[in-house]
C-alpha positions as CSV (number, residue, x, y, z in Angstrom):
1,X,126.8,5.1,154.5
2,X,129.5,7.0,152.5
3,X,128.7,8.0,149.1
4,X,130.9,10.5,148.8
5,X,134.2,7.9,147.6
6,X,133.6,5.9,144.3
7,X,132.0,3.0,143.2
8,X,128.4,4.0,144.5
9,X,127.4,3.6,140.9
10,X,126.6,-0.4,141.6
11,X,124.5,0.5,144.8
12,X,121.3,-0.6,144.8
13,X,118.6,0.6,147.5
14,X,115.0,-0.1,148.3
15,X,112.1,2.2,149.8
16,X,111.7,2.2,152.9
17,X,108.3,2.1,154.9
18,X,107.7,5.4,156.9
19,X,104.4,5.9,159.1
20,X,105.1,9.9,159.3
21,X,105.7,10.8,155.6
22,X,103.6,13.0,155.8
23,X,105.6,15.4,158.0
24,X,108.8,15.2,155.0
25,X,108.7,17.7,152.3
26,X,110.4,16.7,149.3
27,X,111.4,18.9,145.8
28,X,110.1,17.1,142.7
29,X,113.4,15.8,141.7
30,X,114.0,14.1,145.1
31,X,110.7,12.6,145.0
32,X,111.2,11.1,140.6
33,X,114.8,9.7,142.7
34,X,112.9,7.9,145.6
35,X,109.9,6.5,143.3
36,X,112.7,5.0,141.1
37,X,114.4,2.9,144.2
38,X,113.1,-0.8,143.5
39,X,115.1,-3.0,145.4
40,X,116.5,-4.1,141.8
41,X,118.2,-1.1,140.1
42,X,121.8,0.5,140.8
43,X,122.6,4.1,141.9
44,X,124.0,4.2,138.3
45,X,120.8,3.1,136.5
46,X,118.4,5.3,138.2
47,X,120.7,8.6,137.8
48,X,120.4,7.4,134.2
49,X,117.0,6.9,134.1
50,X,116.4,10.2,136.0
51,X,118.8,12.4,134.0
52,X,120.7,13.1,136.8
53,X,124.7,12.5,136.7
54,X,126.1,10.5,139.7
55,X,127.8,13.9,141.1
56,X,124.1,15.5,141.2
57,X,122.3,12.2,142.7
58,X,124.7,11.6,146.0
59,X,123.1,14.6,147.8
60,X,119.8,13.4,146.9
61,X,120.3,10.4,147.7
62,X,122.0,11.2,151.0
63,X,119.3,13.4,152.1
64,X,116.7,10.1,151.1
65,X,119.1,7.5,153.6
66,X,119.1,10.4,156.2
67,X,115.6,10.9,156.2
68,X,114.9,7.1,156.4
69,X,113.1,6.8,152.9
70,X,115.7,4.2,151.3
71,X,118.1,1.8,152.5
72,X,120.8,-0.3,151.2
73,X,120.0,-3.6,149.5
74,X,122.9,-6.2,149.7
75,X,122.2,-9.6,148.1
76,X,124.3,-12.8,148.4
77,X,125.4,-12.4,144.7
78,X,127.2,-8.6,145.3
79,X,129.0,-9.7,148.4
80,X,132.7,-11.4,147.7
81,X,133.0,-14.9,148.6
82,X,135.2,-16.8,151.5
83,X,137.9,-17.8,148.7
84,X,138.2,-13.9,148.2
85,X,138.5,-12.6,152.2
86,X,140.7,-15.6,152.4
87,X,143.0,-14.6,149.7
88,X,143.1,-11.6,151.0
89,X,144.4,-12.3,154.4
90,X,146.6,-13.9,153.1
91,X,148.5,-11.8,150.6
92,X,148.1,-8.8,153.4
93,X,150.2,-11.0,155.6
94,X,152.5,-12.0,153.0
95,X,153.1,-8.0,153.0
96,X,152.7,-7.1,156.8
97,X,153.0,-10.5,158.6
98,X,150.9,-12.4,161.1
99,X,148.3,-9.6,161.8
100,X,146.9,-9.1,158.3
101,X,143.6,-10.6,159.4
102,X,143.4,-7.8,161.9
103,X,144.2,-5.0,160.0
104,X,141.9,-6.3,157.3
105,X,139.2,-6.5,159.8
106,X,140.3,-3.0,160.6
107,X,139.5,-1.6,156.9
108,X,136.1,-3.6,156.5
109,X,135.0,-2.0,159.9
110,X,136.2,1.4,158.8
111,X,133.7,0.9,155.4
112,X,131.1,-0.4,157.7
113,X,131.0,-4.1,156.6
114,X,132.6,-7.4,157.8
115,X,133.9,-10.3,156.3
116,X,130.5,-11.8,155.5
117,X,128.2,-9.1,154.0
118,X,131.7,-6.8,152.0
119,X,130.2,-5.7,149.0
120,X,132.1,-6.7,145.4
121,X,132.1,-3.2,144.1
122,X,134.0,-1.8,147.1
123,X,136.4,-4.2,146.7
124,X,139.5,-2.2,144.9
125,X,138.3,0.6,147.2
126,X,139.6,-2.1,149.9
127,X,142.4,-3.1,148.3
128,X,143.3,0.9,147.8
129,X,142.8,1.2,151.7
130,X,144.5,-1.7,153.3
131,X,147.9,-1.3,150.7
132,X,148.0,2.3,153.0
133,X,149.2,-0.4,155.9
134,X,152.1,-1.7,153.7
135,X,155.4,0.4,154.8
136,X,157.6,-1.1,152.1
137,X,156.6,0.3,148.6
138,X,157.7,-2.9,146.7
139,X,155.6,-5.1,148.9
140,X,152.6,-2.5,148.2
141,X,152.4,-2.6,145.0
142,X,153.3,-6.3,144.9
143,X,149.8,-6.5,147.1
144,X,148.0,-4.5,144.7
145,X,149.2,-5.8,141.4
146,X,147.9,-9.4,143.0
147,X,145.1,-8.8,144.4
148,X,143.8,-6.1,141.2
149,X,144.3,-9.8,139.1
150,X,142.3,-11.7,141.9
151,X,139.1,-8.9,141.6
152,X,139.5,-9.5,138.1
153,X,139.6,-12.9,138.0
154,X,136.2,-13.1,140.2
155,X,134.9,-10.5,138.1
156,X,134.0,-7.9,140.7
């Protein structure tokens, strides 16, 4: 998982169940980070309610996913609907022509996702990525200008 590019501020992780804990060894502020993981609060909320700023928690939180002691939490209401993917096709092959569901295929894989599980606060991040396939600069900022009002619109 990539925390180094925006938006991680709407993660939200879980603890994870280790048998070998035991074996880890883990500074005082790395340990406040992991106890705060719930399942329920964002990467944003627990740098908050750790006094940590987001630029200070990644490398925490990176060394916490590569150790195995948290793990991403993605629930059905922070993934974008059908009506949103579909859109999207769409307005990418408006700008590229018929192989805009490929290339948008393309980006999810890149970000590690598919159509189904994409989360909502990755999607301008998306939208940012797949304009990068647009040749013509009219027709790329005519994609972004449309679909920046659709993530609006859904509120993501």
């Amino acid at each position: 998982m990539d925390l180094s590019s925006g938006g991680v501020a709407g993660l939200v992780f879980k603890q994870a169940i280790r048998g070998d804990l035991g074996k880890l060894s883990l500074d005082g502020q790395m340990l406040s980070v992991l106890m705060s993981f719930d399942g329920k609060k964002t990467l944003g909320q627990v740098a908050q309610q750790s006094g940590i700023n987001l630029g200070a928690i990644r490398p925490i939180v990176a060394r916490l996913i590569k150790y195995k002691l948290i793990e991403p939490v993605e629930t059905q209401e922070n993934v974008v609907d059908q009506d949103f993917m579909t859109f999207l096709i769409s307005q990418l092959s408006v700008a590229i022509g018929p192989l805009g569901g490929i290339v948008v295929e393309d980006g999810l894989e890149d970000l590690g996702y598919t159509k189904t599980n994409f989360p909502t606060h990755r999607t301008a991040e998306l939208v940012n990525l797949l304009s990068q396939e647009i040749q013509r600069e009219d027709k790329r900022i005519q994609f972004k200008q449309v679909m920046l009002k659709k993530i609006k619109d859904k509120g993501y």
